[in-house]
Steps between C-alpha positions, in 0.01 A plus 500: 500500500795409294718847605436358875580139384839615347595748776448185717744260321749784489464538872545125539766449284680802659427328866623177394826675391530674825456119664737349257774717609423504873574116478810571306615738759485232733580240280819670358608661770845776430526364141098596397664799274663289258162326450348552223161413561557723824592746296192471274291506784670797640425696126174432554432583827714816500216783438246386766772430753633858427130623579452339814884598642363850405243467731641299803785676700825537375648272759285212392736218405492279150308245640247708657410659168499182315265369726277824554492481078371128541222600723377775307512336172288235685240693596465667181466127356250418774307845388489439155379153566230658683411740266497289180254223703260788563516736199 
């Protein structure tokens, strides 16, 4: 129960961080890589969004992956919600 609970507040914190610095992309616009919190959240988020551009195409843009890293991470949230309410 606990190895679920803390695999699920890594997964949040880690989705949070991938939100965090989709709104600074927007937010920030050119000058987002002089950020430092951008550049925090872009530490962080660096291995899984290296995964999933491993497994989408290689002409998948930026934004794409950032996004198809959001979703994933959110189902795997959703999935270890499911599994801690029922185990």
């Amino acid at each position: 129960m606990f190895l679920i609970s803390a695999l699920r507040a890594i997964v949040e914190m880690l989705g949070l961080c991938l939100l965090g610095q989709g709104i600074l992309h927007v937010l920030a616009g050119r000058q987002r890589e002089g950020n430092r919190i951008y550049q925090l959240f872009a530490l962080i988020t660096k291995p899984p969004r290296r995964i999933v551009a491993a497994i989408l195409p290689r002409s998948t843009g930026p934004v794409a992956i950032g996004i198809a890293t959001f979703v994933i991470v959110l189902i795997l949230w959703l999935g270890l919600a499911f599994v801690r309410k029922f185990v």
